[in-house]
C-alpha positions in Angstrom: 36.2 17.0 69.8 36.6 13.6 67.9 40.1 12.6 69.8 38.6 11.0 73.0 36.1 9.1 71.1 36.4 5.3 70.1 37.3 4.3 66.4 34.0 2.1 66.6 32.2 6.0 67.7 33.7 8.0 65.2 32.7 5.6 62.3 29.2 5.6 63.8 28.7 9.1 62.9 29.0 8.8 59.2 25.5 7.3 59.4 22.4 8.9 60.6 21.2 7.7 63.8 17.3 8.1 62.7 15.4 9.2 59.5 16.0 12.6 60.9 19.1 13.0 63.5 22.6 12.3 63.4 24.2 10.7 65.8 25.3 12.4 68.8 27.7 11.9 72.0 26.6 14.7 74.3 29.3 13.8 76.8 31.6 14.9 74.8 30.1 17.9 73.1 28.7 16.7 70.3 24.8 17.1 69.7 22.9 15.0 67.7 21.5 17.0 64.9 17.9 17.6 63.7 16.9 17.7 60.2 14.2 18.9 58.0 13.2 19.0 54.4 12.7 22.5 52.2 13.2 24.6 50.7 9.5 26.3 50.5 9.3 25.9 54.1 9.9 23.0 57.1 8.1 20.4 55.8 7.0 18.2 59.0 8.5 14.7 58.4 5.3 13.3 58.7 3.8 14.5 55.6 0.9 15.7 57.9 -2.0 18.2 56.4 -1.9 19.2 60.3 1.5 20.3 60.8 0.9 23.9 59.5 4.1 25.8 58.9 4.9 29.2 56.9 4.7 28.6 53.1 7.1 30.7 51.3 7.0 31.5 47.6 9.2 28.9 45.2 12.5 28.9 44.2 11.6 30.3 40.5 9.3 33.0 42.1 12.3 34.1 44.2 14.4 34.3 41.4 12.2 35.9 39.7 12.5 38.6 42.4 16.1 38.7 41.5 16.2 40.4 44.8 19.1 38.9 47.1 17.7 41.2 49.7 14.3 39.4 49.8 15.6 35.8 49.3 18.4 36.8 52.8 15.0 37.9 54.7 13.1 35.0 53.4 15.4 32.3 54.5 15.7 34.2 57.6 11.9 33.7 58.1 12.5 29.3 57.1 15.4 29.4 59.7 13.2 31.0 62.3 10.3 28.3 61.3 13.3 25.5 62.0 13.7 27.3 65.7 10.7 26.7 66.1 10.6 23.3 65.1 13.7 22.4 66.5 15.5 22.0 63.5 19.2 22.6 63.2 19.9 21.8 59.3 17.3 22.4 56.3 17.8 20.8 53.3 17.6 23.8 51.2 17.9 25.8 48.9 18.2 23.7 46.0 20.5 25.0 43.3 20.0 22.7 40.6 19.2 24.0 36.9 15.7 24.7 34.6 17.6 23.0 32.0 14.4 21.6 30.4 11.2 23.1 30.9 9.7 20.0 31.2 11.4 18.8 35.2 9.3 17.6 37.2 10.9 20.1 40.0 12.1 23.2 38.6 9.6 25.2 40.9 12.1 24.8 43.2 15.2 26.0 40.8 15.8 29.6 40.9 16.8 29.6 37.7 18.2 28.4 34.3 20.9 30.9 34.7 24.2 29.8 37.2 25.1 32.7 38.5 21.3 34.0 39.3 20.3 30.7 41.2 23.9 30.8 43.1 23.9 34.1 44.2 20.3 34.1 44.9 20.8 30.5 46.9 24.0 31.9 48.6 21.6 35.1 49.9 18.8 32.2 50.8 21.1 30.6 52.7 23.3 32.9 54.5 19.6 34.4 55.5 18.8 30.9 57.1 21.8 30.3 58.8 21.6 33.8 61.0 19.1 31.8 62.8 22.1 29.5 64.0 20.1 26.8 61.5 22.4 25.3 58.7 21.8 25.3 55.2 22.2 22.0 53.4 22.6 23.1 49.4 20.8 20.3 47.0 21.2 18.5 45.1 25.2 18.4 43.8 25.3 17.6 40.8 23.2 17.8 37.5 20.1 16.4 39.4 17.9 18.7 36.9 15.6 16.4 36.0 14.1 13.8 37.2 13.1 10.7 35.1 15.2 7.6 36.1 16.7 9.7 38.5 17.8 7.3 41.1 19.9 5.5 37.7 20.3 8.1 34.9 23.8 9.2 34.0 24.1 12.5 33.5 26.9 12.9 30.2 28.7 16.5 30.5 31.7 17.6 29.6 34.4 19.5 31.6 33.9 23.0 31.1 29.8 22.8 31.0 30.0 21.4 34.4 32.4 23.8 36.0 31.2 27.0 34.4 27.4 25.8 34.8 26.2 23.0 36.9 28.8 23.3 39.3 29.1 27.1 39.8 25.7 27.9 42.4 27.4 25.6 44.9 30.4 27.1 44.6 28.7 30.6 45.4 26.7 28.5 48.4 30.1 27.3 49.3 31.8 30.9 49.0 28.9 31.8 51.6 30.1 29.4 54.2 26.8 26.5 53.9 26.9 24.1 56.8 26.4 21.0 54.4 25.7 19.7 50.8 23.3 16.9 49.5 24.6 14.4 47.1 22.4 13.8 43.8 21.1 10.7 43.2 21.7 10.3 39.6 24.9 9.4 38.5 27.9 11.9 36.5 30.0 10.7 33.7 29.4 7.2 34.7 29.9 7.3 38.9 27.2 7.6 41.4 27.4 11.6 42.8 27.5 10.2 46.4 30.4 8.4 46.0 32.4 11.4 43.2 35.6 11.4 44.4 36.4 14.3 41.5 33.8 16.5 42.9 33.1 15.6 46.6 37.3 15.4 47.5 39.1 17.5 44.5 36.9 20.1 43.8 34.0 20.6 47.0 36.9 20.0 50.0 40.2 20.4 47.9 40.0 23.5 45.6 36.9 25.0 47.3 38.3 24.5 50.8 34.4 23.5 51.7 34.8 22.6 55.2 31.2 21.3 55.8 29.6 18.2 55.9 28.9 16.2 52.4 25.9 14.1 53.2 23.8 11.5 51.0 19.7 12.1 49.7 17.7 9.7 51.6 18.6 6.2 50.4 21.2 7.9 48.2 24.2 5.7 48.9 25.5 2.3 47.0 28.5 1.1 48.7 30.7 1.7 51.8 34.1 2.2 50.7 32.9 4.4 47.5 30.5 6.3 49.3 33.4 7.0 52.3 36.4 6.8 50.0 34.6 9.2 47.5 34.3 11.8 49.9 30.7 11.3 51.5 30.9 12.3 55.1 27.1 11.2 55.8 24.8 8.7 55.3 21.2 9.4 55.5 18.8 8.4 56.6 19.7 6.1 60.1 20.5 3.5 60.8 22.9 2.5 58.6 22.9 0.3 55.0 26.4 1.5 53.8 28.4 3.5 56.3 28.4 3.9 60.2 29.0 0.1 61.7 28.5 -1.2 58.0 31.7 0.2 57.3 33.5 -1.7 60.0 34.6 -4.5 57.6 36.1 -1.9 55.2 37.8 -0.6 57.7 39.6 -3.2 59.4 40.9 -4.5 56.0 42.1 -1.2 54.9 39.7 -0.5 52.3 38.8 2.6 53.7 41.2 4.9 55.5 40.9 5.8 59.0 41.8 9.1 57.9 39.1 9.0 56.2 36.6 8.4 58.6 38.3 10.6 60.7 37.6 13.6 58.0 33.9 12.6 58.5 33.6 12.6 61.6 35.3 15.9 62.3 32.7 17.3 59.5 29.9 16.3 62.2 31.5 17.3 65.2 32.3 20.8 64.0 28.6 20.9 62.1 27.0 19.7 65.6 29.1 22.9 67.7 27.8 25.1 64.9 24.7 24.5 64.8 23.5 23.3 68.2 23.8 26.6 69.8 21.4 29.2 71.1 19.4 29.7 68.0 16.7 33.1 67.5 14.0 33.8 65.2 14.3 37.3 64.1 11.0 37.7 62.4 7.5 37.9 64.6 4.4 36.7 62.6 2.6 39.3 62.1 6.0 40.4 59.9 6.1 36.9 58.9 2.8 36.9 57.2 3.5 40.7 55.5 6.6 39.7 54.1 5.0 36.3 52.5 3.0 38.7 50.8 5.9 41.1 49.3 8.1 38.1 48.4 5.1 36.6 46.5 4.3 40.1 44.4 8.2 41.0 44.2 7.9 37.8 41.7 5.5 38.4 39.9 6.1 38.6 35.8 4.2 41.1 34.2 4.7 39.7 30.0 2.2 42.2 28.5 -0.1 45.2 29.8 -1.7 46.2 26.6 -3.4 49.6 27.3 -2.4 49.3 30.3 -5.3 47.3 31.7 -3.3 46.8 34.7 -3.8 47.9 37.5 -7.4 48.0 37.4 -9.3 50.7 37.9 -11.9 51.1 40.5 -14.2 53.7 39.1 -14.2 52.2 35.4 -14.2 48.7 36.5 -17.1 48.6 38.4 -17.8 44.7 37.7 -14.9 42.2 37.2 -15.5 38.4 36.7 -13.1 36.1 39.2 -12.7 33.3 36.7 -10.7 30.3 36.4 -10.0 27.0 38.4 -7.1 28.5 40.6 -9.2 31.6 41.4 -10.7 29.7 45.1 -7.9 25.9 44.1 -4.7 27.7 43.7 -1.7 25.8 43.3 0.8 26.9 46.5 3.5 24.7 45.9 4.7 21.5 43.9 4.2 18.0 44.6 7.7 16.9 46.9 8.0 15.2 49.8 9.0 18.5 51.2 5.3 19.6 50.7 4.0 22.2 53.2 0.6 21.9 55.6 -0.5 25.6 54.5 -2.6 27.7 57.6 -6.5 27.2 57.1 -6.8 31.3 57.3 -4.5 31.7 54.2 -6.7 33.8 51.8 -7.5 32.1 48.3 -6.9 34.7 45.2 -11.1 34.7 44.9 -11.9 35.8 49.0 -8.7 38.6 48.5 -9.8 40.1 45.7 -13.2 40.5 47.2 -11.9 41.9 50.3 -10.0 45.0 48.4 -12.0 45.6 45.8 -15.7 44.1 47.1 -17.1 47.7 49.0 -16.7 49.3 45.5 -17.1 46.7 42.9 -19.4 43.8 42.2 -17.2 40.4 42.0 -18.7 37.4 40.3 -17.0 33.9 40.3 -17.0 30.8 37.9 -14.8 28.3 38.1 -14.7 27.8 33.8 -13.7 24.3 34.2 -12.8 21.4 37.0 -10.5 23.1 40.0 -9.3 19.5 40.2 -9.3 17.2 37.7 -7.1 14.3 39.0 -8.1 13.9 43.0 -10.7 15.6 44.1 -11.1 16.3 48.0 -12.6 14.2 50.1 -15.1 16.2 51.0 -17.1 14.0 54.3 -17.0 14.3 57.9 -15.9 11.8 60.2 -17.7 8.2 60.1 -18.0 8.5 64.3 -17.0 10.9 67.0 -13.7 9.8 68.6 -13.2 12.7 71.4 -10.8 14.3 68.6 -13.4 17.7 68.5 -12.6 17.0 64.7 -16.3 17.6 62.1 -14.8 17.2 58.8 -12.1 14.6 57.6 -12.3 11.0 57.5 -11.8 8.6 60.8 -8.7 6.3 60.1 -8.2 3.1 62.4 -4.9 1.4 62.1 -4.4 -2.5 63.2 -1.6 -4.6 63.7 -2.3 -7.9 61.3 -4.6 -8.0 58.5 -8.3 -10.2 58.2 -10.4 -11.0 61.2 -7.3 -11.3 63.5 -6.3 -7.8 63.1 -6.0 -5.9 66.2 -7.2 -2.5 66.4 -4.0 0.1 67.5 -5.4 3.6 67.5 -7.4 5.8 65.5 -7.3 9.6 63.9 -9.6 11.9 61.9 -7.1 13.1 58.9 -8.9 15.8 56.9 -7.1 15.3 53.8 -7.2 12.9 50.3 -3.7 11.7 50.8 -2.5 10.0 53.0 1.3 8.9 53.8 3.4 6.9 56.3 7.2 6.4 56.6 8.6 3.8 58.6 10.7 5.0 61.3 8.1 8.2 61.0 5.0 6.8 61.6 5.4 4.1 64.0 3.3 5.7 66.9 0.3 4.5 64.1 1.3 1.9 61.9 4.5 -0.7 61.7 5.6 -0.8 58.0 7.9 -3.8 59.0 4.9 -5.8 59.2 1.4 -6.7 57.2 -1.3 -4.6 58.4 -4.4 -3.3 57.6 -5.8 0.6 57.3 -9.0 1.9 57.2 -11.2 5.3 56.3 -14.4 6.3 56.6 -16.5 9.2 56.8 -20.1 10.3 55.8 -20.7 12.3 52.8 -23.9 14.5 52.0 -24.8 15.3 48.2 -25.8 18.9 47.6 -27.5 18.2 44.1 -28.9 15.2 42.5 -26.9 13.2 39.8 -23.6 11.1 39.0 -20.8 11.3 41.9 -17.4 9.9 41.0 -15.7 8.1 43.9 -11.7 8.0 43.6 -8.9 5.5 45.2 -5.5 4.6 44.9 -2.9 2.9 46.8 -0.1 1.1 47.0 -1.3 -2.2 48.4 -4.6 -3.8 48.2 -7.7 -1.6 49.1 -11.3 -1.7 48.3 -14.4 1.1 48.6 -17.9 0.5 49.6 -20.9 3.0 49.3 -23.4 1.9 51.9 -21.6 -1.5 52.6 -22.0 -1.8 48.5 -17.7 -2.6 46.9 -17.6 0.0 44.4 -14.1 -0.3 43.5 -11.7 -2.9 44.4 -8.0 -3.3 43.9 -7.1 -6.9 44.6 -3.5 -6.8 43.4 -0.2 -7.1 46.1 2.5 -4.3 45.1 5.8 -5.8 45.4 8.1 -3.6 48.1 10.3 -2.7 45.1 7.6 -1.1 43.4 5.6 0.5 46.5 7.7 4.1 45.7 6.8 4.2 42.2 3.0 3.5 42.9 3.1 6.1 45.7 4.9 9.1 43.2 2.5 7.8 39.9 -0.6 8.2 42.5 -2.8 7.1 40.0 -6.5 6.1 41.1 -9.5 4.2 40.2 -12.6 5.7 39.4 -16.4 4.3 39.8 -19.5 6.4 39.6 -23.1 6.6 41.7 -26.0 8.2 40.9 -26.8 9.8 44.7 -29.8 11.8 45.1 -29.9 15.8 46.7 -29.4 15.5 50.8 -28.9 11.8 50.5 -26.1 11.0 52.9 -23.9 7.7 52.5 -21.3 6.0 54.6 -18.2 5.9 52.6 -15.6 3.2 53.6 -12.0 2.0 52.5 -10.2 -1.1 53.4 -6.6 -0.8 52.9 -4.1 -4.0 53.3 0.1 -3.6 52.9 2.7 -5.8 53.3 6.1 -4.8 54.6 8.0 -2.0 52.7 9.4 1.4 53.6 6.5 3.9 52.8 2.9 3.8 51.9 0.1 5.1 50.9 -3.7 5.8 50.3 -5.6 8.5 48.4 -9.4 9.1 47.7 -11.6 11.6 46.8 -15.3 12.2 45.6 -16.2 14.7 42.3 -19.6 16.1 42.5 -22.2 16.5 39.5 -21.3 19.3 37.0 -20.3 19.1 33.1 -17.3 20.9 31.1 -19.6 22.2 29.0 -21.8 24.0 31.6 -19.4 25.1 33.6 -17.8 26.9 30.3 -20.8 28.5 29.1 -21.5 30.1 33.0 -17.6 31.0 32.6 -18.0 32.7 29.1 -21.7 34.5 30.1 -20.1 36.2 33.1 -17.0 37.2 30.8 -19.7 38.8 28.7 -21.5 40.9 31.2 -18.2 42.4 32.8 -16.0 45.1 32.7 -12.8 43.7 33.2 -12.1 40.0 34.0 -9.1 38.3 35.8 -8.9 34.6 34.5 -6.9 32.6 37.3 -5.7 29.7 35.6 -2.7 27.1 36.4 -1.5 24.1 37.5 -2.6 21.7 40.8 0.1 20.4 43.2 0.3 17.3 41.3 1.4 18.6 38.2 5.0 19.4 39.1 6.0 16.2 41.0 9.2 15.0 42.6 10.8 11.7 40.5 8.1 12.3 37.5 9.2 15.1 34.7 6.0 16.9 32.3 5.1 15.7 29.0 4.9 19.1 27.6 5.0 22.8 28.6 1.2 23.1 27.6 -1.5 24.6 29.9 -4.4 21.4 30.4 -6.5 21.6 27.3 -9.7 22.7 28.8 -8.1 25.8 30.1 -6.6 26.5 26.6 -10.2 26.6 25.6 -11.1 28.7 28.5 -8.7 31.2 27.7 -9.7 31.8 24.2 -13.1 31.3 25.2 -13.6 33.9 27.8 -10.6 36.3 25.9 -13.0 36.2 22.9 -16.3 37.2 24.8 -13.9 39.8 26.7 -11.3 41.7 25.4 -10.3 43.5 28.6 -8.9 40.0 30.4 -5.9 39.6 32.7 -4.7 35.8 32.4 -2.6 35.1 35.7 -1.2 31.8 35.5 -0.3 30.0 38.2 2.8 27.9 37.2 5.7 26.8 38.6 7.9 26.7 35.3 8.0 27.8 31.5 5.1 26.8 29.7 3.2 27.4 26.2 1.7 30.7 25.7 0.8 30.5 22.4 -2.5 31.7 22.8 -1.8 35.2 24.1 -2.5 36.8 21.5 -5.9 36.5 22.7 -5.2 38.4 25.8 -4.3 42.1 27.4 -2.2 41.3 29.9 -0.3 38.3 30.6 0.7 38.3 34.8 2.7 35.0 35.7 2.6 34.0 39.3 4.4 30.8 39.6 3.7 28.8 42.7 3.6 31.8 45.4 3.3 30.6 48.3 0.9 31.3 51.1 0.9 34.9 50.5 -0.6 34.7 46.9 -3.9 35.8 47.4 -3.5 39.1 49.1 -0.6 39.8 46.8 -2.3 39.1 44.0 -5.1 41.6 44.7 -2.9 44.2 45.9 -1.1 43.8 42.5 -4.3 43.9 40.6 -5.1 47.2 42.9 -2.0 48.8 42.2 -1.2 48.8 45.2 1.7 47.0 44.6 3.7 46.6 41.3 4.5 43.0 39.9 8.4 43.1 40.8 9.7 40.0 39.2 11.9 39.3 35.8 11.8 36.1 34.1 14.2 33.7 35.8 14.1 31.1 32.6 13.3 31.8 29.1 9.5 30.8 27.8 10.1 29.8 24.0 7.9 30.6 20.7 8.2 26.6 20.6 9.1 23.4 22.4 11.7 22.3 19.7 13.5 25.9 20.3 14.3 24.9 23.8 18.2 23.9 23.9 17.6 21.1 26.5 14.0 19.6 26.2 13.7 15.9 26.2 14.3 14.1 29.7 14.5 10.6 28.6 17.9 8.7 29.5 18.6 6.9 26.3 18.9 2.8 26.5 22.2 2.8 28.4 20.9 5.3 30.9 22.9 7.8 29.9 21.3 11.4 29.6 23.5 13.7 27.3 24.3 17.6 28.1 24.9 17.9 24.4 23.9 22.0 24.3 26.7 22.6 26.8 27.6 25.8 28.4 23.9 27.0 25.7 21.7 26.4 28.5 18.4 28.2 28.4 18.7 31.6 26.9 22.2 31.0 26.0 21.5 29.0 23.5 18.1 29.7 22.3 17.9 32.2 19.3 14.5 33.7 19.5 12.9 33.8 22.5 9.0 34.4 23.0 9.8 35.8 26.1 13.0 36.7 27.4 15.5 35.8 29.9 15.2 39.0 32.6 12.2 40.3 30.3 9.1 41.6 32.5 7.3 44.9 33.3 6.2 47.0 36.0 4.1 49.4 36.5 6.4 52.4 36.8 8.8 54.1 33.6 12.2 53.5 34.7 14.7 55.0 32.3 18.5 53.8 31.8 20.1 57.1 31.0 24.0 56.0 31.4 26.5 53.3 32.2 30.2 53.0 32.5 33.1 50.8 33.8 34.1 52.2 37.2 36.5 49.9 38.0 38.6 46.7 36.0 39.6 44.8 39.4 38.2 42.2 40.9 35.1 42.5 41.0 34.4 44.4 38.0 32.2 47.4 38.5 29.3 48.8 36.2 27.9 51.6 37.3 24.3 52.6 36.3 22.1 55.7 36.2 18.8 55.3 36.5 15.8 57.6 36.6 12.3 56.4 37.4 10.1 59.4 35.5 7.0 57.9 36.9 4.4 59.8 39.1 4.3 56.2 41.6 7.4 54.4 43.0 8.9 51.4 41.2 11.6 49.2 41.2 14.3 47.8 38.0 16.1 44.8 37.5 19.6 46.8 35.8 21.0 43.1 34.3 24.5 43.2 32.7 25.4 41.2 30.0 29.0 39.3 28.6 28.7 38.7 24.6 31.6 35.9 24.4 32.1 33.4 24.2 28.6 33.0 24.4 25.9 35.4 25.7 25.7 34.9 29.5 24.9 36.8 32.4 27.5 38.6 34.1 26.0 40.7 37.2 22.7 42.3 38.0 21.0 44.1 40.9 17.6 45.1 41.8 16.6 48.8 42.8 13.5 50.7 44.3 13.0 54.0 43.3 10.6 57.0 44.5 8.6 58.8 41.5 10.9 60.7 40.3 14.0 59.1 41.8 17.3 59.7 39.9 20.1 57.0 41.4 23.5 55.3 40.4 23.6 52.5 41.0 26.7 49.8 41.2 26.6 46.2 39.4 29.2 43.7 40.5 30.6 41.4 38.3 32.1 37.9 40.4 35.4 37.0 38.5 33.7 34.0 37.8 31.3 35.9 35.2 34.2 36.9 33.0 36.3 33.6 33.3 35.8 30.5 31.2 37.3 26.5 31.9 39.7 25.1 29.9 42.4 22.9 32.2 41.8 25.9 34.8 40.0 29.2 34.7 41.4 31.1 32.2 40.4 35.0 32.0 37.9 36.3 29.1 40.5 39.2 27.7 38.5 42.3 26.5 34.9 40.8 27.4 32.1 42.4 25.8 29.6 43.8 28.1 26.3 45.7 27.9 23.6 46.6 30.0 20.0 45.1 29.5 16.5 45.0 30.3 16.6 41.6 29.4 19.1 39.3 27.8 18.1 40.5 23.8 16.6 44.1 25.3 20.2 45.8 24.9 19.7 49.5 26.8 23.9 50.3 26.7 26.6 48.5 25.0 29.6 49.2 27.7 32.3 47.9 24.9 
């Protein structure tokens, strides 16, 4: 496909043509090639709240499913969502490792555990790609955290990386991915995008990957590393390092045309792949019911004392909905990947009504503020500009900033925070240039008292109540620095005392200078006091029969380039908990978090239902769940701790040189921690499923365990059988999820990947005699095979 193309065209296609595309020569067959961010979804470029697309649970709530099943149907559904918006490659799944509790993404890691998050990602993936839409695996390698990520080192030795880090792209390569996303962070002292030991030797060389090996966005340092390493891509378009940037290189024989030629043969066969007739197997209406049994098949059930759950109608007859993520519940994480969710999505709150209102009274208090770091900007539009829009603020764009500014176009933007790319946004703004952005939008009080107005930005920007400057940010942000103001998105705060019904213009002046993004974000908090909103909380507790105490995180707790400070729950929901567990024994806590966190106070509580960041299918899951009407299917993907010093890996924090050190090694997560609070794989359902035998049925490649399992419940059920290798350290070895009638008696046949029983020392060497057993969980041993 390359050979009748120029050396001048086949070195163009190792850049991106725009911030999305590749480039393309259709005359000679090859397309130019569509991307788009996941893996939750297609995130619109645009960062748009009105470019709605399916919301599917996280990447730890799918492997929490441990169901490779469900994750093949549900990347089906994202590569039906890319048909649809023309799409060819997602950048998705995203392999990388819950090493540390505390990274600011591992919502979107499947796991601590390899060989769950690469088989699961390999089952993702092949799911999407049916749709004729590549999967792009991210982020290779050891981009598990991310604090300094764009400099950090990442320090590991040999055998850690091939038997840990390495290992769920090797399963996404085994499964035939179209592409792979270089890390930004750097690996025992090289930049990942320009790794010629992992991009060349071990990705194209000993894996025989023959897709394309493409840079994150601004990922790449240098043309001849970059090329020479084994990049095949740079993105995003046009070019800083590769495509005609490269040309120098080239002619001086710094980088071989061989080289190039390799590249561009990775594009040309990606762009016949993937630039066919493409289908979308699954109709909404499935759509929407299977967001709903992926989101409940990952649930973790940690504790059902007397088996509160599920509720029951006829005793329960009045259950208190409290908690901040009961009617605010936190979808999805904070990425640039972020999806617009549909308006009709049910909250937890109005689903829970809706199955178990006609029979039982449902009261509601929030217990403490459902947002307490941006509130909404809760206004409608300043003036009517033909849009049919009533709520949302109008935003006029000009070209130029002061009283010589030129008015460009307007929109209404119903949302708090706002964002614009250049290349992305220039039908509105031009980033290349000073200009000038403003909001406005009229906002009614419902009760009398203090209002606090919010803004941030990343340039200059001022807010006037009435034509009265409330706040004002006077300071330029350099370009350099525009990124790390957008990610902090910290905000100003100034409060007015605004009567009941008293309606006030609300307007922002925003001014930037030339840089690549920017941003503005706002909001308004009405009256209302912890301490009131914790008695109501705590009075309803009191008066009801059973109460389900929705707690969690907000969007903006699990951020991309930002990693936590703790594990712990906000303290005011700490106090919540305790409060409303103390006035009410009979309390379901569902938390609503995208990683491993404290729970040291659930003691306090009857049942302990973790939710993760479900996606748009949460509500009507949850109360289904709740119901019984389904069970809560999922296992813990990563291990929750008694304490944050028994965490293996904890700390984020490059040390002076920028190095970060793998010092626990191959003791990742549950491998190396001695005593769990909860378990790796630990988690209940609602139905008694009994392990009654195991044996080795076969010694070959793959290894064989087969299972007998009988489900001696009087509902169906489903069991995660997880299989176990003792040495040389305790790891997971094979595992598979099964569904089972009442009564149900089944064998059932665990795999074992050669990879499970081999170990890295100058090659992989085979584990002679390996220990196995069969678990419920990695320290719930139900048969010892050996």
């Amino acid at each position: 496909m390359i050979e009748n193309l120029t050396s001048d065209q086949r070195l163009a296609m190792t850049s991106g043509a725009a911030m999305w595309a590749t480039v393309g020569y259709p005359n000679h067959g090859i397309a130019s090639l569509t991307m788009g961010d996941g893996p939750m979804g297609i995130a619109g470029g645009r960062v748009d709240e009105r470019d709605v697309a399916l919301l599917t649970p996280c990447g730890t709530a799918l492997g929490a499913s441990w169901d490779l099943d469900l994750c093949t149907r549900i990347g089906m559904l994202v590569g039906g969502e890319a048909v649809r918006c023309g799409v060819d490659m997602v950048l998705a799944p995203n392999v990388n490792l819950a090493r540390s509790p505390l990274a600011g993404r591992a919502f979107e890691y499947f796991s601590e555990d390899p060989l769950l998050a690469g088989v699961l990602g390999a089952a993702w993936a092949t799911g999407l790609q049916t749709t004729g839409t590549a999967a792009v695996v991210k982020h290779i390698v050891c981009n598990d955290s991310e604090t300094d990520r764009d400099t950090m080192n990442a320090v590991v030795d040999e055998r850690t990386l091939r038997e840990v880090y390495l290992l769920p792209f090797e399963l996404c390569a085994q499964a035939g991915v179209g592409g792979m996303l270089t890390a930004y962070n750097k690996l025992n002292g090289e930049w990942c995008s320009e790794h010629h030991y992992v991009l060349t030797r071990i990705v194209k060389q000993e894996w025989g990957f023959d897709g394309i090996v493409m840079s994150d966005w601004f990922g790449t340092h240098s043309s001849s590393g970059a090329l020479n390493g084994g990049l095949d891509l740079e993105m995003p378009g046009p070019a800083r390092f590769l495509g005609a940037k490269a040309a120098d290189a080239v002619a001086r024989g710094i980088i071989d045309l061989g080289r190039v030629d390799d590249a561009a043969g990775r594009l040309a066969h990606a762009a016949q792949r993937f630039s066919r007739e493409k289908s979308r197997p699954i109709v909404e209406d499935d759509a929407k019911a299977l967001l709903v049994e992926a989101a409940a098949a990952g649930f973790v059930l940690l504790k059902n004392e007397g088996n509160l759950l599920p509720l029951e109608v006829g005793a329960d007859k009045r259950i208190a909905v409290i908690g901040p993520n009961a009617t605010a519940p936190c979808y999805q994480g904070g990425t640039f990947a972020k999806i617009a969710v549909a308006p009709d999505a049910l909250r937890p709150l109005e689903a829970i009504e809706a199955i178990f209102g006609s029979e039982v009274r449902i009261d509601h208090e929030a217990g403490v503020d459902p947002q307490p770091r941006l509130p909404t900007m809760d206004v409608r539009p300043s003036r009517d500009i033909g849009d049919g829009c009533v709520a949302g603020m109008t935003i006029d764009y000009y070209d130029g900033q002061g009283e010589g500014a030129v008015l460009r176009t307007s929109e209404t933007r119903d949302t708090n925070s706002l964002v614009w790319f250049m290349g992305v946004h220039d039908d509105v703004v031009t980033l290349s240039q000073p200009g000038r952005i403003t909001a406005s939008g009229v906002f009614e009080a419902r009760t009398g008292g203090d209002h606090i107005f919010y803004l941030g930005a990343t340039g200059r920007t001022r807010l006037r109540i009435d034509g009265r400057e409330i706040i004002v940010r006077d300071e330029a942000i350099p370009p350099a620095d525009v990124m790390g103001t957008l990610k902090g998105g910290d905000a100003d705060s100034a409060s007015l005392e605004l009567h009941a019904g008293q309606k006030v213009l609300v307007e922002v002046d925003f001014e930037f200078t030339p840089a690549r993004v920017q941003g503005l974000w706002y909001g308004i908090r009405r009256p209302d006091t912890p301490e009131a909103m914790l008695e109501r909380a705590v009075a309803l507790a009191r008066e009801a029969d059973a109460v389900v105490l929705i707690v969690g995180e907000t969007s903006d707790a699990s951020v991309e380039s930002k990693d936590r400070d703790d594990t712990r729950l906000p303290p005011e929901q700490v106090r919540l908990i305790e409060a409303v567990t103390q006035a009410n024994r009979r309390t379901v806590v569902v938390a609503n978090v995208g990683h491993a966190f404290d729970t040291s106070w659930d003691s306090h509580v009857a049942a302990l239902l973790v939710t993760w960041y479900p996606g748009e299918g949460f509500g009507e899951a949850l109360a289904q769940v709740l119901s019984g009407q389904r069970e809560p299917g999922g296992r813990l993907p990563v291990s929750i701790a008694y304490d944050e010093s028994d965490y293996p890996a904890f700390a984020l924090t490059p040390g002076p040189s920028g190095d970060l050190s793998y010092s626990e090694g191959t003791l990742i997560g549950y491998r190396g921690m001695s005593r769990p609070r909860y378990a790796f794989g630990a988690g209940l359902g609602y139905a008694h499923v009994e392990f009654v035998s195991a044996a080795l049925s076969s010694q070959i490649d793959p290894v064989r365990v087969d299972v007998v399992v009988h489900n001696r419940s009087a509902r169906a059920g489903s069991e995660v059988i997880q299989v176990y290798r003792r040495e040389p350290e305790l790891a997971l070895a094979g595992f598979a999820k099964v569904h089972l009638a009442s009564g149900e008696r089944r064998t059932v046949g665990v795999n074992i990947p050669r990879r499970s029983l081999q170990t890295w020392q100058d090659g992989w060497n085979d584990i002679n005699e390996p220990c196995l057993f069969v678990g419920r969980s990695a320290v719930d041993v139900a048969i010892s095979l050996q």
